[in-house]
C-alpha positions in Angstrom: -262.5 -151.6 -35.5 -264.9 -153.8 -34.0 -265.3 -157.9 -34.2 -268.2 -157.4 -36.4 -267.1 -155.1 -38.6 -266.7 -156.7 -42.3 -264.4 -155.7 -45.1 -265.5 -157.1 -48.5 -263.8 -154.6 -50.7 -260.6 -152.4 -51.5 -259.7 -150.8 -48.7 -260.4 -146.9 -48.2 -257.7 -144.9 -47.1 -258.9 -144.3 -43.7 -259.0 -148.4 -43.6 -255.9 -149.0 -41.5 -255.6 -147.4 -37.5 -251.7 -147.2 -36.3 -253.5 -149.2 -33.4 -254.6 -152.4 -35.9 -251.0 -152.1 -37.7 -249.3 -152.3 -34.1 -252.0 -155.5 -33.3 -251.0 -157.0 -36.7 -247.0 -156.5 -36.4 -247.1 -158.0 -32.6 -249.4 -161.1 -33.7 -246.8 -161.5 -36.4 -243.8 -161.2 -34.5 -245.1 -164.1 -31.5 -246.4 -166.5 -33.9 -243.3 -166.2 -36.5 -241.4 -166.8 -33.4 -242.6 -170.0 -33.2 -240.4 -171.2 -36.1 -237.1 -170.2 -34.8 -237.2 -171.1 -31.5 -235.1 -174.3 -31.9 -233.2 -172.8 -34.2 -230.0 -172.3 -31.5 -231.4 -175.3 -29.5 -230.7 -177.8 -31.5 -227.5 -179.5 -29.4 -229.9 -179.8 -26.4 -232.6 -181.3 -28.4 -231.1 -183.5 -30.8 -228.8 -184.7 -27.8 -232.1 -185.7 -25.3 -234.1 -187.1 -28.6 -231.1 -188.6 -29.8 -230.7 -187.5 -32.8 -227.1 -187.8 -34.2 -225.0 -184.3 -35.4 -225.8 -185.1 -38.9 -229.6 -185.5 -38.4 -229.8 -182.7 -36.2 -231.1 -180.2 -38.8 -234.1 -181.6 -39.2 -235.2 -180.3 -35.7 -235.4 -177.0 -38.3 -236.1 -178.5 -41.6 -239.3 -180.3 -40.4 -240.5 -176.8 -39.5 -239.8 -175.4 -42.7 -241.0 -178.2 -44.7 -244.4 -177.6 -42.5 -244.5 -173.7 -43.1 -244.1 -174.8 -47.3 -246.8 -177.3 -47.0 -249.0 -174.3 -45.2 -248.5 -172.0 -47.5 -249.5 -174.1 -50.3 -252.4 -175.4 -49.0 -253.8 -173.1 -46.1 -252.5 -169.3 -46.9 -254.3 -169.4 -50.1 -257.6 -170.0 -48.2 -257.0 -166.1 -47.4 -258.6 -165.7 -51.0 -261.7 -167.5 -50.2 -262.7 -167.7 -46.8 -263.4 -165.6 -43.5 -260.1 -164.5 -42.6 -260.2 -163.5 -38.9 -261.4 -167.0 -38.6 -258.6 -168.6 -41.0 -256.0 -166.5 -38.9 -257.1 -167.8 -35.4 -258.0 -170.9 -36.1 -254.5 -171.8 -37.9 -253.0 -169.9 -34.3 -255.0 -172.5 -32.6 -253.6 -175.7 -34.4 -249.8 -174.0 -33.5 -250.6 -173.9 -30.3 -251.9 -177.6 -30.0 -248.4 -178.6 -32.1 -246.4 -176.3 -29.5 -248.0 -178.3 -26.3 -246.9 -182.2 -28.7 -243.6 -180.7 -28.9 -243.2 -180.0 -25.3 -244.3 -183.1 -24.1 -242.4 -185.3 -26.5 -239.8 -187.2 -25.2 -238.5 -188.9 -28.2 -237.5 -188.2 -32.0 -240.7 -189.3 -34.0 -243.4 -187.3 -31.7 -241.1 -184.3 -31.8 -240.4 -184.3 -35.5 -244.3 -184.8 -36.4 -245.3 -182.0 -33.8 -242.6 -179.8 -35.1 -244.0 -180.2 -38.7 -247.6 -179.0 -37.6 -245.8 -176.2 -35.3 -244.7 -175.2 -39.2 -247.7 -175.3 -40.4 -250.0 -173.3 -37.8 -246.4 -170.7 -37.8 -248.3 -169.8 -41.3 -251.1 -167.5 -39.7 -248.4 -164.8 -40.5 -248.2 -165.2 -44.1 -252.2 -165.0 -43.8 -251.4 -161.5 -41.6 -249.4 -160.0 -44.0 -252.0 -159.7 -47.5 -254.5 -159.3 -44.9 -252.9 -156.1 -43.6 -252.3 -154.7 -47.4 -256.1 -155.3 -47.9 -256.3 -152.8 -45.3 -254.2 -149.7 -47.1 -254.4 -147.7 -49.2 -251.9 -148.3 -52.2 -249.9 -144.8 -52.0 -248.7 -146.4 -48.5 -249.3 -150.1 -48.9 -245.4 -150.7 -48.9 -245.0 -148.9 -45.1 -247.9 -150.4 -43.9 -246.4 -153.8 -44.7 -242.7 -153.1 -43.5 -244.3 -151.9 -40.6 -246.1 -155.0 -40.1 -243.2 -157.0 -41.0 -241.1 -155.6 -38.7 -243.0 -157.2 -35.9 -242.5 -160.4 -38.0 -238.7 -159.7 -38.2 -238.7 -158.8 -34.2 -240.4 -162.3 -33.5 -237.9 -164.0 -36.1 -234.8 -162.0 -34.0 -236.1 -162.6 -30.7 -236.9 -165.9 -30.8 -233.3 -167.0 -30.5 -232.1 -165.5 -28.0 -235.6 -165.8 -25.5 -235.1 -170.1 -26.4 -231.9 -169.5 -25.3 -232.3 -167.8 -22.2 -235.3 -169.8 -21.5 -233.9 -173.3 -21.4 -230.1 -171.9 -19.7 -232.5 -171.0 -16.9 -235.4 -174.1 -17.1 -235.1 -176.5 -20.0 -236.0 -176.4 -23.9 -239.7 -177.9 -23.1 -240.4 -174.5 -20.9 -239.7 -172.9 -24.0 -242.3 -174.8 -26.2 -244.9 -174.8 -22.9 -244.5 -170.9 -22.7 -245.2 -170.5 -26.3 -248.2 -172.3 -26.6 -250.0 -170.8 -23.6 -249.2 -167.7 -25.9 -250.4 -168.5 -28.7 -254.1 -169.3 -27.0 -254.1 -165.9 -25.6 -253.4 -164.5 -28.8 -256.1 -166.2 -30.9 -258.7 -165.4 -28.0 -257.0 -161.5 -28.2 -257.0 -161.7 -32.2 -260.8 -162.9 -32.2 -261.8 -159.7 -30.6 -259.6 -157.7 -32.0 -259.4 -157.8 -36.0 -262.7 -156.9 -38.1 -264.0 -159.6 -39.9 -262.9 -159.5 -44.2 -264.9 -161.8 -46.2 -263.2 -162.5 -49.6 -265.7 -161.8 -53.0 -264.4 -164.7 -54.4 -266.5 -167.7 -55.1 -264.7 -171.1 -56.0 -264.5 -174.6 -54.5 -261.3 -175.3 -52.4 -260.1 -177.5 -55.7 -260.4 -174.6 -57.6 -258.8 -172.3 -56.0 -255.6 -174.8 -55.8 -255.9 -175.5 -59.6 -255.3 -171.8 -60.1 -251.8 -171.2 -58.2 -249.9 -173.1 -61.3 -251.5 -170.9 -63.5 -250.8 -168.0 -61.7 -246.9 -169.0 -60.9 -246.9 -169.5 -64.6 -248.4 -166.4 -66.4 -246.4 -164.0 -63.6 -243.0 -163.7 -63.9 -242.6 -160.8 -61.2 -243.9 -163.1 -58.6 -241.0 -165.9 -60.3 -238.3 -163.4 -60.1 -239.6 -162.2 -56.6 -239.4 -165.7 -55.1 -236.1 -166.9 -56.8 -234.4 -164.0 -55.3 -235.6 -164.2 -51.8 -235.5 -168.0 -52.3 -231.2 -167.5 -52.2 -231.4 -164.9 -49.1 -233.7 -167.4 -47.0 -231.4 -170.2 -47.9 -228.1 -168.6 -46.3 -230.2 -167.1 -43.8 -231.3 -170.1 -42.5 -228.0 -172.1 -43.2 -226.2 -169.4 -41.4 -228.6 -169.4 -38.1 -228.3 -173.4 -38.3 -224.5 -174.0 -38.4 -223.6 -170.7 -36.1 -225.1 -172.0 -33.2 -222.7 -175.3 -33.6 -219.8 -172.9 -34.7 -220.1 -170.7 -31.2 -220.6 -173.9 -28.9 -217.4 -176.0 -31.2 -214.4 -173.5 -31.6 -216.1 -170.7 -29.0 -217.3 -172.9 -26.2 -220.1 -171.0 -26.3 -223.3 -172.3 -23.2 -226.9 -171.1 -24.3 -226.6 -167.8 -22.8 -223.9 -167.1 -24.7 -225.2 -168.0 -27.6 -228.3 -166.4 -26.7 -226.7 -162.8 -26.7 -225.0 -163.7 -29.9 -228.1 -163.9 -31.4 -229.4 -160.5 -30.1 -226.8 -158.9 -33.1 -229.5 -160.0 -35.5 -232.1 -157.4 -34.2 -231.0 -155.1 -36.0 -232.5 -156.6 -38.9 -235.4 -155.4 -38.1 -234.8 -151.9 -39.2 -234.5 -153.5 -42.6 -238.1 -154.0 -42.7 -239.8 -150.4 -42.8 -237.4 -148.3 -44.6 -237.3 -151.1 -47.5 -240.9 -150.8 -47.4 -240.8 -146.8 -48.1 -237.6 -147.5 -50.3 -240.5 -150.1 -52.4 -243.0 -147.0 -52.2 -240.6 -144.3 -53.7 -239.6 -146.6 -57.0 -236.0 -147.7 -55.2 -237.0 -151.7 -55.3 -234.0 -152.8 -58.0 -231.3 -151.3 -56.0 -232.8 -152.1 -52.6 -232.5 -155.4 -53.8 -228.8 -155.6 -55.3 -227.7 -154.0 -51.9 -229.8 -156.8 -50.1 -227.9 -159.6 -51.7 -224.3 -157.5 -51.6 -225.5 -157.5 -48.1 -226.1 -161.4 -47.6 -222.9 -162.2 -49.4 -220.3 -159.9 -47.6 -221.8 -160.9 -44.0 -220.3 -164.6 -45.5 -217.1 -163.2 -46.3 -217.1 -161.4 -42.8 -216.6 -164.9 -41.6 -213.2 -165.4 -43.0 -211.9 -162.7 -40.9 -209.3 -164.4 -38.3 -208.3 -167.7 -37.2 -211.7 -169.8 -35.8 -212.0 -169.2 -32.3 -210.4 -166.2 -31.9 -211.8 -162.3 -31.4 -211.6 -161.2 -34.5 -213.2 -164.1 -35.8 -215.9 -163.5 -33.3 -216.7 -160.4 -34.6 -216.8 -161.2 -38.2 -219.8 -163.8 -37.0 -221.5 -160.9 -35.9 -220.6 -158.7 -38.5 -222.1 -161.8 -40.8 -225.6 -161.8 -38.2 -226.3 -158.2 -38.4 -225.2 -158.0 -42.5 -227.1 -161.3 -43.5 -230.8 -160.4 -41.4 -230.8 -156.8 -42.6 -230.4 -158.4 -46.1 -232.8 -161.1 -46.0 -235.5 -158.9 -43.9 -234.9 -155.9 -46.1 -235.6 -158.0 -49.0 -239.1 -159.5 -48.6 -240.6 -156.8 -47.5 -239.1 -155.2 -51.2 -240.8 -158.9 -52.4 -244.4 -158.3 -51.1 -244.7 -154.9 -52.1 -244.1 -155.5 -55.7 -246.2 -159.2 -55.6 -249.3 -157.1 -53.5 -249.8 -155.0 -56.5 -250.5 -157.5 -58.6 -254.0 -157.8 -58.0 -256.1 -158.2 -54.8 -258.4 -160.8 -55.7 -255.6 -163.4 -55.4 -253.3 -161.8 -52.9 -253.3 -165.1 -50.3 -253.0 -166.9 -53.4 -249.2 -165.2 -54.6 -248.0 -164.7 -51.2 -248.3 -168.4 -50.7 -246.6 -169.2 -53.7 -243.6 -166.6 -53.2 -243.0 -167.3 -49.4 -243.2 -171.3 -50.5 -240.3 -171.1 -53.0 -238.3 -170.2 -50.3 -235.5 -172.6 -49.2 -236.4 -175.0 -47.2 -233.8 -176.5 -47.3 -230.9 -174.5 -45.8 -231.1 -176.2 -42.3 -230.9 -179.5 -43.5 -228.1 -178.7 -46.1 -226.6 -176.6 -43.7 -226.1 -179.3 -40.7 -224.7 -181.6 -43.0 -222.5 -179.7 -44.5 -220.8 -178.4 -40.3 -220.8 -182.2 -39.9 -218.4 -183.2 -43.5 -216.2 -179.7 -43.7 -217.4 -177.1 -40.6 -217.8 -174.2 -40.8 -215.3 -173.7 -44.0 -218.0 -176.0 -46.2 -220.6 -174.3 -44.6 -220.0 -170.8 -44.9 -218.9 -171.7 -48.6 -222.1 -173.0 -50.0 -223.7 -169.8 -47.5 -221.8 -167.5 -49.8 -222.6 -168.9 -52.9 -226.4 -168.8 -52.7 -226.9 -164.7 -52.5 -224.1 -164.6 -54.9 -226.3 -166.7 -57.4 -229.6 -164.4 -56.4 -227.4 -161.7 -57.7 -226.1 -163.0 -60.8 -229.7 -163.3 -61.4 -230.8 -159.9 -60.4 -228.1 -158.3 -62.3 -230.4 -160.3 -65.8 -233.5 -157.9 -64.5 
């Protein structure tokens, strides 16, 4: 593919190279990284911004709340403009939030720039319809697990690298590195991806006026959301609170906490054999095993007195159960929304990655600070066991 190329219309099935798939999955993986990178730093940070324990989860939520403003508002561009430009320039404003966060130096600064490092993180959720433009539909499902297991690698890494980063230098190398990364890759991306203008023709208002009336008059993409909405929520809480957990009753440092976090690679797995799963007809009981998934890696907790062995590895019996879940699960969620019609493909991807919950970080810090981990873990459990009382209603 070259810069120039253009794709205006369905995709033929010769659209896709193995080399633009593995370009796609790695842009995926480093800028969705970019989210979770404070995710186990969040005693280091809270304590030099001086935040208190309580408030300490919005280092996360602000992220989150900036990723669900971006989806609503810049992923559905995907339908109407350029989108090798929308893809690098939306890397671009990452990178600029990823150099305020580095430099800040109290709460405010660090809060706002973490908000906009949400918000360019988004660029993903424009890669992913982008790439199922680009297949063909008998393999439109592997095409995006396979792209979305660079996402899930990014998401997996990113925890541990923070971690390792800032035991060795500080937290602001860690936001330093990543923006000088994140230029390189919009530079890289520019050169790489061919161009794919959208037939659509609507004003920017337009195009917004239509997402109500599209989360309205589709119920998959309602059903699709809600479920993935209760598997985000844990997975977030649980990534939150685990952190605190490992450095309370473990005394865990940051590179310790750093090679807990490696247990949730193998999440990534999840990711292309849901996607062939999806492709086959096997998306109901993907799902069900998903959420069974999310919900025992909660109970796994349970297992032993808190600070013990056996506790220890119920924690990572939780990590490994609870990211194969969540990962396994919206790559099952874009297959089924993707076939719902190209034309607005930005458009329902926005809307089913927003409903996600945003909230879990927040919710979740609070919750370690009033009970620990036993309030915690508790409401963890109870959202996948809600997403499956729903699924079993399919």
């Amino acid at each position: 593919m070259t810069m120039n190329a253009t794709i205006e219309t369905a995709p033929e099935p010769d659209a896709v190279s193995q080399r633009l798939t593995f370009v796609l999955a790695a842009a995926c993986g480093m800028v969705a990284a970019n989210l979770y990178y404070a995710q186990p730093l969040i005693a280091p940070i809270s304590a030099a911004l001086g935040l208190s324990h309580a408030a300490a989860g919005l280092i996360v939520t602000m992220t989150q709340i900036g990723y669900g403003v971006g989806l609503l508002f810049i992923v559905p561009l995907g339908d109407l403009v350029e989108n090798r430009a929308l893809i690098c320039s939306v890397i671009t404003l990452g990178a600029a939030a990823l150099l305020a966060a580095a430099f800040a130096t109290h709460a405010l600064p660090f809060l706002v720039a973490a908000l906009f490092i949400g918000l360019g993180s988004v660029a993903v959720q424009i890669i992913i319809p982008y790439a199922a433009h680009l297949a063909p539909a008998a393999i439109r499902g592997r095409v995006v697990g396979n792209v979305s297991t660079g996402l899930m690698l990014g998401i997996m890494l990113a925890r541990p690298v923070s971690s390792f980063v800032t035991a060795a230098s500080s937290w602001h190398a860690v936001f330093f590195a990543s923006a000088a990364l994140m230029i390189v890759l919009a530079a890289a991306l520019w050169m790489a991806l061919p161009k794919r203008k959208p037939v659509a023709r609507m004003h920017y208002g337009t195009l917004l006026l239509s997402m109500p009336h599209l989360a309205r008059t589709t119920p998959l993409l309602r059903r699709r959301a809600l479920y993935q909405a209760s598997l985000f929520g844990c997975f977030t809480l649980f990534w939150t609170v685990a952190p605190l957990q490992l450095a309370g009753a473990f005394g865990f440092s940051q590179r310790g906490i750093a090679l807990f976090a490696l247990a949730g690679v193998a999440g990534v797995f999840a990711a292309p054999i849901a996607g062939r799963l999806a492709d086959h007809g096997h998306s109901r009981i993907a799902t069900l095993v998903a959420m069974l998934l999310a919900a025992a890696g909660f109970l796994a907790t349970y297992i032993g007195a808190p600070g013990s062995m056996l506790n220890l590895s119920g924690l990572v019996v939780a990590a490994i159960a609870i990211d194969i879940g969540v990962q396994g699960n919206v790559v099952l969620g874009f297959r089924a929304i993707f076939t719902l019609g190209h034309e607005h493909r930005s458009r329902l991807n926005g809307l089913y990655m927003a409903t996600f919950f945003a909230a879990g970080a927040a919710i979740g810090a609070w919750a370690f600070a009033q009970g620990g981990w036993t309030l915690a873990s508790a409401i963890g459990l109870a959202l996948p066991v809600a997403g499956l009382l729903y699924a079993a209603t399919e």
